[in-house]
C-alpha positions, 0 to 999 in steps of 0.5 A: 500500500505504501508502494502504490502510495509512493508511485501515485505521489511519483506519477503526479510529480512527473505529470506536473512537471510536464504540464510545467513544461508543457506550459512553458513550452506552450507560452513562448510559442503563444506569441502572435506572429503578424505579416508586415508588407511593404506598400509604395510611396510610403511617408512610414517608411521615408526618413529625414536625408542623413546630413553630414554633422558638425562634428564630422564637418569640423574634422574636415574642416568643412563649412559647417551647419548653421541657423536662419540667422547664420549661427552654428547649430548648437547640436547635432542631430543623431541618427541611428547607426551601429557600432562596429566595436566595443567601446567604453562611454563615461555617463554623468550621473544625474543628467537623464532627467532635470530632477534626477539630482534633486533626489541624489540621496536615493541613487546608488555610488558612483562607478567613479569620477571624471576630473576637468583633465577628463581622465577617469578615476575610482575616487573624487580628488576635486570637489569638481570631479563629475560623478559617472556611471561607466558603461561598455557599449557592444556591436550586439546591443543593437542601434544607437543615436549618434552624430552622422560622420560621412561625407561625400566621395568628393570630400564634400558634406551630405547635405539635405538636397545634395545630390538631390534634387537636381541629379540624377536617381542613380547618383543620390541616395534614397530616403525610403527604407526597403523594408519594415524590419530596421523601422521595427529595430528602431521602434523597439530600441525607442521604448515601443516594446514591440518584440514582447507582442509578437513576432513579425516576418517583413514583406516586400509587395510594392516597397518604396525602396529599393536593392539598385544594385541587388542583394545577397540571399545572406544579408536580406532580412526580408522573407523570401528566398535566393538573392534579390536582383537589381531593382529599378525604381518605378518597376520593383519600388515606388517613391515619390517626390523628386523620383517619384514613380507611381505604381500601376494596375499590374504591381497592385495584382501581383501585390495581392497574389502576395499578401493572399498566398502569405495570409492563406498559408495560416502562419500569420495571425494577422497583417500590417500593410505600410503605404503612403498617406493620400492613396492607402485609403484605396488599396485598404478598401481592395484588401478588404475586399479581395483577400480571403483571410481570417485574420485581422488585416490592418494598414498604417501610414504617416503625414511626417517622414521619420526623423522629423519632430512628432513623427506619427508613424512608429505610434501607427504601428504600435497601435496596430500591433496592439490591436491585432494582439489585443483579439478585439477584432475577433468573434466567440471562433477567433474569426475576423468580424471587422475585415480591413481597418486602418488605424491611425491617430489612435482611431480605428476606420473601417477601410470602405469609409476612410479617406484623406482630408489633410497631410496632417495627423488628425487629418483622415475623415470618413465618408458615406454619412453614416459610420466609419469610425468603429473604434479607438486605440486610447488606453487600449483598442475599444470597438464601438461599432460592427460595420455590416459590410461584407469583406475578407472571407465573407467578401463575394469578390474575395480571391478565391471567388474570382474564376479563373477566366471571365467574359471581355469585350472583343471587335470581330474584323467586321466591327461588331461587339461580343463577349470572349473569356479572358483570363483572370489567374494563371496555372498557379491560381494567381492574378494575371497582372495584365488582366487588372481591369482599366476603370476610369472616372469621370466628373460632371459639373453644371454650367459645363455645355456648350450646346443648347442641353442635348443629350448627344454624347459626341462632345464628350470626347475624353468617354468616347476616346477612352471606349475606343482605346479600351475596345484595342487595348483592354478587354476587360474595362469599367467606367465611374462617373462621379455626380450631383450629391446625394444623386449621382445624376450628370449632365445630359451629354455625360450620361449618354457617353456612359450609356453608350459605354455600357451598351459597349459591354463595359460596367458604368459605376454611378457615385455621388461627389464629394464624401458622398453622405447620402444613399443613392436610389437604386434604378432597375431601368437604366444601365448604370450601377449605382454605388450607394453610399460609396465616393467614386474613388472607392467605387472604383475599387469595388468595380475593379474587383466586381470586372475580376468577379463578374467579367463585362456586361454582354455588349450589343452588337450595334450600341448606337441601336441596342435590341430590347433583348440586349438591353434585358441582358445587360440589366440583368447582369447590373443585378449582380454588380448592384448586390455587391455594391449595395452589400460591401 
């Protein structure tokens, strides 16, 4: 009996201990891992020009940094570098904080004393003597602030518009940053904790920096596999200012290949996407609605480049990685109920309604009338609101609901109009980037005709050129006009150009001007959707995804004289195209 005892007290040791175990084990890998993506023209990503400081300018008896006023600059600005070895730095005691000294009674002793002659000692031989505190700093305690030493090869200093603007790309230096991972070494060294939260894998979609020269496999640190090749700016990365390249169509579908074959592989409890301020409104709302993912996809930019004084964008994304790690987002199954959200200025937007109303922190609004803002992120993220709009996994236009090919718009050598199939992925399930469709907008304004108010669509020759350019050039292809608010109703010549365009098989979005804050009555009997609540910007988006979904309308032969039977076609495919914009 005392035996069993003694083996039931055994086995509940060992059964602790590796529960124990298991626990520990079990809670290092608890932490959430998250995607970061790299998007174009990115202010979060862009830093202040390193400049030559006066210290280095001193030593080459350079001429040196000066005020308005012409008087040296008292101190240098510190950027973050590393050190290459170890080296030994003498702190003065009580100068990290004002007050520090008000209190020295509470402080521990001294490591020693730095005399006027600057020699270090172990005892106090003058009342002057400075108490300090010694400190080995080390290549692997990471990045640093220190003065900026290099110069130009020509012995000249790096100033902020030298070698940039007036040369050219190749021969100045770039501001953006290649990827996320230096931006996240620099939070962390800042105080922003984040590598406690979770553990983050950097991607590069559509950067704003870019390898000019290439990069070894050995030295990325970015997640991808083999060496990186040259990269050519306006091609693999996308900046602005005085190189500004923008990125096009076909960048955006291979971004999104990326963030969805990324977010499906079921690594990734949620996804952090970088881009610039004016145009993050729209491809936040295009991930929302194409990428077929559970997880929480969130997106961040900046008004002010890193390095400039109330930088917003470390914050940005600090409250982005709280948000994901904090599960808010999340219903009872641990699945996203909230989709695509932008975070920015502590506020939490739904993606559909944010969008950019001044280069300033604080200066994001939302459009539609009616919500926008579903929650913040002051002492903690808080949801105040659920946005009812279909997106990610329950998105009708998501990834994985897109065919493999949809009907185009094809001219036979006689001149008339049918539908062919164009493919819209290729063999790997990929979008095909040439497929993207072309979608234009068009804005009406009253007092615009020359005429006597006809409703003839001949001198609407930007509409009727794009019809033809998109009859030789784009199969698939979508029109929006942007309107009266809240009724989307244009002047009589634009309306016939577009009703002509729809008759040419090509979906013709109607959206109220401006922030849109009134609903649009859905009318069964035109050929026009109409795009609810949505400014024509994001209705675009929605009409890309709708063209990758659906395809074209079925065209009329003769769309100057379309049959009844046409037209009844052509309406009954609208059905499909309203249901989505009346639900996303």
């Amino acid at each position: 009996m005392q035996t069993t005892n003694r083996f039931s007290i055994c086995n509940k040791f060992v059964l602790f201990l590796l529960l124990f175990i298991c626990y520990k084990v079990g809670y290092s890998q608890e932490k959430p891992r998250l995607a970061i993506f790299s998007g174009p023209t990115a202010t979060i990503q862009n830093s202040y020009p390193l400049i030559t400081s006066n210290k280095a300018r001193e030593e080459n008896e350079l001429p040196l940094l000066t005020s308005s006023e012409g008087e040296k600059m008292p101190f240098d600005r510190l950027y973050y570098q590393r050190i290459a070895a170890p080296v030994t730095v003498y702190v003065e005691m009580f100068t990290a904080h004002p007050l520090e000294s008000d209190v020295k009674e509470l402080y521990g002793a001294p490591d020693g004393y730095v005399g006027k002659d600057r020699k270090f000692r172990k005892t106090r031989r003058d009342p002057s003597d400075k108490p300090v505190l010694k400190v080995e700093l080390k290549p692997e305690d990471g990045l640093y602030p220190l003065p900026y030493m290099a110069v130009q090869t020509n012995g000249k200093p790096w100033d902020a518009t030298s070698a940039y603007p007036g040369s050219p790309f190749s021969e100045s230096r770039q501001t953006f940053y290649p990827n996320a991972s230096r931006i996240f070494e620099e939070i962390e060294r800042a105080g922003g904790n984040i590598y406690g939260m979770a553990d983050f894998d950097f991607y590069r979609p559509a950067p704003a920096g870019g390898y000019t020269k290439g990069l070894a496999a050995e030295e990325r640190t970015d997640n991808g596999e083999g060496d990186i090749p040259p990269e050519t700016l306006g091609k693999d990365f996308f900046t602005y200012g005085p190189y500004g390249a923008s990125q096009n169509r076909m960048q955006l579908a291979k971004a999104t290949n990326m963030v969805q074959r990324v977010m499906e592989s079921g690594d990734y409890d949620g996804s952090i996407w970088l881009e610039g301020s004016p145009s993050i409104e729209n491809t936040s709302y295009w991930m929302g609605l194409l990428i077929d993912s559970e997880a929480p996809l969130v997106f961040n930019a900046a008004q002010r480049m890193r390095g400039l004084v109330s930088a917003d964008g470390d914050q940005n994304i600090i409250d982005g990685i709280h948000f994901i790690t904090s599960g808010v987002w999340a219903d009872e199954k641990g699945v996203s109920r909230i989709g695509s959200v932008m975070i920015q200025d502590q506020i939490i937007f739904s993606s559909r309604e944010v969008q950019k109303g001044d280069a300033r922190p604080g200066g994001y609004v939302i459009t539609g009338g009616y919500g926008g803002i579903i929650g913040s992120m002051g002492y903690g993220p808080k949801l105040t609101f659920l946005p009812l709009r279909k997106h990610t996994h329950l998105s009708e236009v998501n990834f994985n609901r897109i065919p493999e090919s949809v009907p185009g718009i094809t001219v036979s050598n006689e001149g008339s109009l049918s539908n062919a199939e164009v493919a819209v992925k290729d063999e790997n399930g990929d979008l095909i980037p040439e497929s993207m469709p072309m979608v234009t907008i068009y804005k009406s304004a009253r007092w615009k005709t020359e005429d006597d108010g006809s409703d003839d669509p001949a001198s609407e020759v930007d509409i009727l050129a794009r019809i033809q350019d998109n009859l030789s050039k784009y199969p698939l292809a979508g029109f929006v006009g942007e309107g009266m608010a809240p009724y989307g109703s244009m002047i009589s010549p634009m309306d016939a150009a577009l009703e002509l365009a729809a008759l040419h098989g090509y979906p013709v979005l109607k959206a109220a001007r401006g922030n849109a804050d009134g609903f649009m009555d859905t009318n069964p009997d035109n050929l026009f959707i109409e795009g609810h609540n949505t400014t024509s910007t994001k209705g675009r988006v929605l009409l890309m995804a709708c063209i990758l979904r659906f395809g074209t309308y079925p065209p009329a032969k003769d769309p100057s004289n379309p049959t009844p039977e046409e037209l009844d076609a052509i309406k009954e495919k609208i059905k499909l195209y309203q249901e989505v914009f009346h639900t996303h």
